[in-house]
Structure formats: structure tokens, C-alpha cells
N, C-alpha and C positions, 0 to 999 in steps of 0.2 A: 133366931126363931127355932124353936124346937119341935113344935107338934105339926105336923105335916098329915091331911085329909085326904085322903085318893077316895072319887065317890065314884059311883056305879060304873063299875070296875065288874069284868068277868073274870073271878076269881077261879083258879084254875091251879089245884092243891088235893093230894090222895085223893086220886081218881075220879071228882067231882070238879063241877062245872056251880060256881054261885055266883049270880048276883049280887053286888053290896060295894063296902066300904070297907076299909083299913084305915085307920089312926097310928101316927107312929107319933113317940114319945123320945126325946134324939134316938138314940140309936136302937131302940127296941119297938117293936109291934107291941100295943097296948091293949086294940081290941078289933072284933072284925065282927061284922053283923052288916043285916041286911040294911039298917037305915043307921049312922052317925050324926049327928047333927057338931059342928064347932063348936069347941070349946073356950074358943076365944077371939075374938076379934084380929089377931094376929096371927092367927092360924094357916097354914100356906093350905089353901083349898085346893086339886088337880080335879077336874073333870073328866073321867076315864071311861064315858059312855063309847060304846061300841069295840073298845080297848080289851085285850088279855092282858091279865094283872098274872106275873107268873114269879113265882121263888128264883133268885136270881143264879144264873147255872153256875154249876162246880168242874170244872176243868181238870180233871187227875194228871193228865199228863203234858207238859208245854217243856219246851228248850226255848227261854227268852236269851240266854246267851250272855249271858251278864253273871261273873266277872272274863274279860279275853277275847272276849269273840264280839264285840262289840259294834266293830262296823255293819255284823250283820241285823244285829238288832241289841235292845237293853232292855231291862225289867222297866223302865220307865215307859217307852214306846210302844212294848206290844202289850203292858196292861189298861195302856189307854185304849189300845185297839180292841182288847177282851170286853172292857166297861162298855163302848158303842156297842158292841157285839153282845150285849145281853148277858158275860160272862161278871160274877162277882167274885168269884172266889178262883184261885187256880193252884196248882202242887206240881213244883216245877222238879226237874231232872238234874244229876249230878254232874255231868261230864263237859263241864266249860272248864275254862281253862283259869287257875289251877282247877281239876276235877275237887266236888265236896266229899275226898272221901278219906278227913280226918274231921272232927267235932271243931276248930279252929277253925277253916274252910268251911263248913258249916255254916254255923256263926258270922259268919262276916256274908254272905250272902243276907242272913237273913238282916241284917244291918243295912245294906243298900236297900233292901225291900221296905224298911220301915221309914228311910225317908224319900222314897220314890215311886211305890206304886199305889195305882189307881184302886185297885183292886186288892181283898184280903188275899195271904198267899202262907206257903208251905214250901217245903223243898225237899227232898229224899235224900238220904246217907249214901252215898255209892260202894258196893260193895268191890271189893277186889280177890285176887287169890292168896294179897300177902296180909288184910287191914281188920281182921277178924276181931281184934281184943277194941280195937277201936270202934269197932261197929256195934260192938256190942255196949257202951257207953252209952248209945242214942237214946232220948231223953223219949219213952210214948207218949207220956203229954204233952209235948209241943213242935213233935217232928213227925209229919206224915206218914213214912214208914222205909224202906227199905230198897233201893234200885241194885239187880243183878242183870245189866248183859248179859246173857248167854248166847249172843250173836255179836257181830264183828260191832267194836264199837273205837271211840279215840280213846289215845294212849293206852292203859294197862287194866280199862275198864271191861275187859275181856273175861267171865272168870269162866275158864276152863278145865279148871281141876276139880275132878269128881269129890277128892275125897275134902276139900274146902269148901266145895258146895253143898255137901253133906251135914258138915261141921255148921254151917252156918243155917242151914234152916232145923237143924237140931238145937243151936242154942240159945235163938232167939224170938219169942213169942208177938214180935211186931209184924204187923203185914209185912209182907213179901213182894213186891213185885217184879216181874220179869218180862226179857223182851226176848223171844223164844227166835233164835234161827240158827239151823245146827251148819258149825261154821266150816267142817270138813268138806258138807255136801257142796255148800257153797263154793268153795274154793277151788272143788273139782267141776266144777261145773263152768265156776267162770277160766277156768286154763283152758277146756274143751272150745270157746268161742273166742277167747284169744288166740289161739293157734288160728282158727278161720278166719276174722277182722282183725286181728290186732288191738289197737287202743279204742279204735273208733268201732266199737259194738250196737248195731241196730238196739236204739231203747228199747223197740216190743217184743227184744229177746230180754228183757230185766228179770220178766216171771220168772223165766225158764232156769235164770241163774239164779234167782231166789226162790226157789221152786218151793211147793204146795209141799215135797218131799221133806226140804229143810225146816219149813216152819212145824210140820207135824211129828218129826223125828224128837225135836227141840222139844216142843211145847206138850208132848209124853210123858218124855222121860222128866222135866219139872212136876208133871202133875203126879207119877209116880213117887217123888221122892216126896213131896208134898202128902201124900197119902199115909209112906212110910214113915214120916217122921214127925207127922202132924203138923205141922208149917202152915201158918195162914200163907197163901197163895191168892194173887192177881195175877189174872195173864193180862199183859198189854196189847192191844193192836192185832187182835184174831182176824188172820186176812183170807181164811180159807174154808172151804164149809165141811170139808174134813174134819178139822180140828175142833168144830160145833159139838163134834158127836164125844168127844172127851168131856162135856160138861154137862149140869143135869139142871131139870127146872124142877125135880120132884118135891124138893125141899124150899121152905121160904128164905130169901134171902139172910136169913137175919141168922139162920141156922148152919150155913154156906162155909165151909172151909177154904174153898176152892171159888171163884170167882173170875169174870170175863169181860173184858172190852172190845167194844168194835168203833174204829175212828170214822170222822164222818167220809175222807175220803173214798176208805174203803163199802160206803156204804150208796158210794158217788158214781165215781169213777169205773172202768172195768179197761180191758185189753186194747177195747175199739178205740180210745180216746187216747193212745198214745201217736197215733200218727198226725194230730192235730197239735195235743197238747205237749209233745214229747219230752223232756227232762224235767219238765215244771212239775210234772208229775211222778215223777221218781222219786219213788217211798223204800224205806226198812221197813217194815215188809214192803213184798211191789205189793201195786195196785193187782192183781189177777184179773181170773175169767170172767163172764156175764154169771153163770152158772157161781161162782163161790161167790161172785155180788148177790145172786138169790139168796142163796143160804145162810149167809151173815141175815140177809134182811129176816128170814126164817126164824133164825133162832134171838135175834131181836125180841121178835114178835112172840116167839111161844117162852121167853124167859129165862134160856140159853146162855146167852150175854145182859150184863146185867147194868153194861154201863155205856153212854155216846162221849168219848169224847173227842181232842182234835190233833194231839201231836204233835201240835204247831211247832215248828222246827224252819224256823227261815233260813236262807241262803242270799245272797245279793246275786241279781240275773247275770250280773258278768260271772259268776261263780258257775249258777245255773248250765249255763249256755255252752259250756265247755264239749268235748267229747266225753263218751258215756264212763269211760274212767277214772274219768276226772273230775267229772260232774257229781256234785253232793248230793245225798238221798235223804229229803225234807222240803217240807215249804208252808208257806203261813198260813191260817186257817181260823183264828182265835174271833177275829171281826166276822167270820161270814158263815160260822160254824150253824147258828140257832136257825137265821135266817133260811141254811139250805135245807135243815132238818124240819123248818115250818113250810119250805116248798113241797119237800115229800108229804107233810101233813096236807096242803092243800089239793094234792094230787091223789091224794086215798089212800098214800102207801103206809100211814100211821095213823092214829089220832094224838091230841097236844097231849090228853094225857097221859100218854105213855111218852112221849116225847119229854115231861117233867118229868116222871121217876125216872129216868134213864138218865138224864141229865143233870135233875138235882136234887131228886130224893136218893136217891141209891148210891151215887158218891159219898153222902151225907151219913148214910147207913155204913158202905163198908169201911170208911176210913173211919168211924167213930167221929166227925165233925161235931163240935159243941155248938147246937143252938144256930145250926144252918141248914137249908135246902129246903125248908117247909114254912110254909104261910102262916103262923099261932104266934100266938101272945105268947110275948115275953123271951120270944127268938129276936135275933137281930135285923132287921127292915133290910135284908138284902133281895131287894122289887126291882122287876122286871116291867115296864108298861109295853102291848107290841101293838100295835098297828094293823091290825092284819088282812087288811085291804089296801093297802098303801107301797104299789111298785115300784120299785128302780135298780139299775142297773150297775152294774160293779163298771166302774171307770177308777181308769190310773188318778184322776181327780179327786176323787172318794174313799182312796186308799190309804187306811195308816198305818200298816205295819212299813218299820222303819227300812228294810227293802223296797217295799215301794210297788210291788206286783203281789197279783195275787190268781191262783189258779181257777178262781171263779170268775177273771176280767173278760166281760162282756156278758157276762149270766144276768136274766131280771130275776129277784126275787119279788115276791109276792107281799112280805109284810116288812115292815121297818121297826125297829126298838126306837121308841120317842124318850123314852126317860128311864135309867138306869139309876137305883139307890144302894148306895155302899153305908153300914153300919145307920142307916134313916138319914146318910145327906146324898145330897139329890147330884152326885156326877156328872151325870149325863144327861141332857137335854133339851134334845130335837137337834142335833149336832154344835152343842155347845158343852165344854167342858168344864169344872170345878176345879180347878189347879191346885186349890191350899188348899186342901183335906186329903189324908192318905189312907189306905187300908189297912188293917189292921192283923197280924201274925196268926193263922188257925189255931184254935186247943182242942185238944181230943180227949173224947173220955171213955179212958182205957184204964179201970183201977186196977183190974188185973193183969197187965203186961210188964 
């Protein structure tokens, strides 16, 4: 069956709100108006009265962990979790094990991804201090863009030489992205409160040793050299409202050199909640103040930051649970990301539509995605249906990412994703899965890079 009807559907796509219908034709949106009638007696009809019908979100940043680190999660496990989660698409991170950061490592990533996830996907190049000639191989049409640590990361994905980081946003024209924490401050920071606990460091000292200091020292000097050298620039994971002020909303996105994310944790979370939630919620960057959780949500809202996404970074809770120096800094988010980002919506602290550009118009815009994040003909049917009067509550029961916790257990949300469409087949729905259909590799269209 190929043509699939969603009727009176609250369509919710650049900055409007429509009533109507969507026709998908297999993998592409056909047409959209207010009344469709079927085309055919075969036709799969959905009834989407009282429903948001919404572009299916883009995930910039995820560590599924696949290939190495597998016990903690795989590309197979947590894209099924992104697809309930309302996520269609994602662009995952270099640094599993072996790290992707020769074009054959590459490659073979994106191999497991074509016969195993749920969801369309992408992967970044990992830059190093020594992989330059190799980095510069990366193909823009069909690789997302570019990953630099410039904060503590595994193995040798560290890059701390000036003048290679120089080198490399001078010689290559593909987005940038970077995860800003400047690692000296860090390291004198954390010696300062191991001399006083030892191993075992009070978590809600995390900030202090990941401090507002390190992430804005970092995440400067990138936008500096970024300036100097022309360099398309993404900052990942803006955890502070300091750092808000390095970025501008004067200019439309589309004009944007320089560009910003804020994860939802950081948009969740704050200081209070480590004495409840403690290690589970130990982030790169930390979680911070109540005060830089205003001001992420600030420059949200005035166009600051340009993009929501999640981070997702699992661990397995016996990992979790260790002492603070031992304990890993990530945790899953991909299943419960829209959900929480629609509880702020129902709470007044956003509207849905800015909740979609943020989510998956403007991922769509700065990576150059081909013919995703927007609701038109002749884009690929990656739909959203939510629910959004329909409560319940995060239980270990309900929980799929392949860790098995999640930092929202015991949260109610307010609305539920009933049916999730990847490339116009129908995934997801009402908690039942599609097995034999998989997602399909992003292309970007970047003629000039």
C-alpha cells in the first residue's frame, strides 16, 4: 500500500497552525490542503482530528554508541527509541570506538546504519590534531559535517593545537561543529576539589569544575577563529547565558555563519536537581544555575540559539552510579526529548511553533538536509502525529533506550507521539513498531562546498 491519508490533522509547519490533510505517495508528501478525498479504495486513511500533525524532528547531535560501546546502547536500539520519540532523522557523533575519524571508519558506520536503523541518519568526520589530510576527503554531500572536541573527550579526540585548529577551519568549507570546554580551566579546577574529597566529589560541585569560565573561554576563542577564518561554525550544547551573548539574532538564519544549540537537558534541568537526581544527570557541559536555565530559555526565544536538540549520550546505571570520577558524563534523552519540549509548550514557556523551527526546520536549514524538516510536496513524509491531551508517565516499563533508565523516570508528560512516518511508512504506532523497513542515509545540498 502506497498512498497513506492523514485527515483533519492540525498541521503545524513555518509558523502556522492549518487545518486539513496530507496525502503521501510511498515515500514523498503529494499534497496538502484543506479537504483530500481518497484516491483509492486501498488507500490507508488515519483520522487525525484533535491531533498535531508535525515534520518529523532532526536530532544534530546523538552518541548511539555503535560500533564499541555497545553494551551501553547500538544504532539499532536507541533509533527505535528516537522513532517513539517523534525523532526521524538524527547525525550522530564520532568518538565510539574505533573513533570515525578516517573515511573507512566512516563508511562502515554508515553500513550498520543502513541495515539497522529506524530512523534516517548521518554521522560527522572526527577531527583530530594529527587527521587533517583525511578530513578533508569528507564527501559534503553525504556527510553531515565536521566534529571538533575542544573539551576533554575519549582517546585522541582532544584537539588542542592552535595552530591545527587553525589549519582546519581554514581549509575546509563544511560545517564545523564544536563542543566548547576549555580543558586547562577544567583540570585546575577539578585538582582544586580533589585535594579536598578525593575521588568521591559532591556531584553539585560538577558546575563548579565545569565551570561557566571553561565553557566561555572555549566557546570564544572558536567563534573568534571562526570569524577570522570564515569557517562555518555550530556551537553544540550552549549551557550558559554568558555564552548567549557571543551570538546574534540580527541576521536570518539562512545568512548565519556562526550558529547555536541548546540540549533539552540544559533547558530542564538546573543545580536544584542534582541532590535528587545526582549522576544521572551529569552532563559535558554540567547542567548549571536556575539563572543560565533562564537565559538558554532567553535566547531560545529571541533567536539566539537556533537549534533544540538532545545529546543523547547513554551510559548503563551501574556505570552511572559510580563515584563522581568515575561516573560518565551523558544519559539518554532521544524518547523523551519532544515530549518534554511539548510539556514546556503546555506550560507557556514556548509555543509548538517555535518548538518545530527549532527542532526541525532549522536543523534542516543549517545542515543543508535535502527535502526534510518541512511539511510540502514533494519532501519526504517524515510525520509526526502527537496526541496532545494524552498523559503518562515515564516508568522503567516504558523505557527503550537499551540502558534501560532514563532521567525523566517518573515525569508525566502531557502529550504522547501516536504515529511516527519514516520516508511515508508508518514506524511507529500507538507503541507498535515496523521492523522490516529501515531509514534511509541524509544528502545535503551543498554545491558549493
Amino acid at each position: 500500500m502506497s498512498l497513506t491519508l492523514i485527515k483533519n490533522a492540525q498541521i503545524v509547519n513555518e509558523g502556522t497552525i492549518m487545518e486539513g490533510d496530507v496525502l503521501i505517495d510511498g515515500e514523498y508528501i503529494i499534497d496538502i490542503d484543506i479537504s483530500i478525498s481518497s484516491k483509492s479504495s486501498d488507500t490507508l486513511v488515519i483520522d487525525a482530528e484533535g491531533k498535531f500533525l508535525i515534520p518529523g524532528a532532526i536530532d544534530d547531535q546523538v552518541h548511539f554508541r555503535e560500533p564499541g560501546l555497545t553494551h551501553k546502547a547500538t544504532i539499532e536500539t536507541e533509533s527505535r527509541a528516537a522513532v517513539a520519540g517523534g525523532i526521524t532523522s538524527f547525525i550522530e557523533m564520532p568518538n565510539t570506538v574505533p573513533q570515525a575519524t578516517t573515511q573507512k571508519l566512516l563508511e562502515e558506520k554508515f553500513e550498520i546504519a543502513s541495515k539497522s536503523s529506524y530512523a534516517n541518519y548521518s554521522f560527522m568526520f572526527g577531527g583530530t590534531n594529527h587527521n587533517l589530510e583525511e578530513l578533508l576527503k569528507t564527501d559534503p554531500s553525504n556527510v553531515a559535517g565536521i566534529k571538533l572536541f575542544l573539551g576533554s573527550s575519549t582517546g585522541d579526540m582532544l584537539v588542542d593545537n592552535e595552530e591545527v585548529l587553525e589549519k582546519i577551519f581554514s581549509s575546509t568549507k563544511m560545517l564545523i561543529a564544536v563542543h566548547c570546554e576549555d580543558e586547562e580551566t577544567i583540570k585546575n579546577n577539578l585538582e582544586t576539589y580533589l585535594k579536598e574529597y578525593g575521588e568521591d566529589i559532591p556531584i553539585a560541585l560538577h558546575p563548579k569544575i565545569r565551570s561557566e569560565e571553561a565553557c566561555y573561554l572555549s566557546s570564544s576563542k572558536a567563534i573568534e577563529l571562526a570569524k577570522k577564518t570564515g569557517a562555518r561554525l555550530h556551537v553544540f550544547h550552549l549551557s550558559t547565558a554568558k555564552e548567549t551573548e557571543l551570538f546574534t539574532n540580527k541576521i536570518p538564519l539562512e545568512k548565519k555563519q556562526i550558529t547555536a544549540e541548546v540540549c533539552v537537558h540544559h533547558l530542564t534541568f538546573d543545580e536544584s536537581d542534582y541532590k535528587l537526581k545526582g549522576t544521572l544527570i551529569k552532563w559535558n557541559p554540567a547542567v548549571k544555575t536556575e539563572k543560565d536555565k533562564e537565559g538558554l530559555w532567553k535566547a531560545l526565544l529571541n533567536d539566539k540559539i537556533d537549534v533544540i536538540a538532545t545529546d543523547h549520550a547513554p551510559h548503563t546505571l551501574e556505570e552511572k552510579q559510580q563515584v563522581y570520577t568515575k561516573a560518565p558524563s551523558g544519559g539518554p534523552l532521544v524518547q523523551h526529548a519532544l515530549p518534554a519540549m511539548l510539556k514546556a509548550y503546555r506550560q507557556g514557556k514556548i509555543s509548538i511553533e517555535k518548538i518545530i523551527e527549532k527542532m526541525c526546520h532549522n536543523p534542516a536549514k543549517i545542515f543543508k538536509i535535502e527535502k526534510r524538516g518541512f511539511i510540502k510536496k514533494g519532501y519526504y513524509a517524515d510525520l509526526v502525529l502527537v496526541d496532545i491531551a494524552s498523559p503518562w508517565t515515564v516508568k522503567k516499563d516504558n523505557i527503550l533506550y537499551k540502558c534501560g533508565w532514563s532521567p525523566f523516570e517518573g515525569t508525566t508528560f502531557y502529550s504522547k507521539i501516536t504515529h511516527t512516518f519514516v520516508n511515508g511508512n508508518l514506524i511507529y504506532n500507538n507503541g507498535k513498531f515496523n521492523d522490516t523497513i529501515k531509514g534511509k542515509r541524509l544528502l545535503f545540498n551543498r554545491t558549493h562546498e
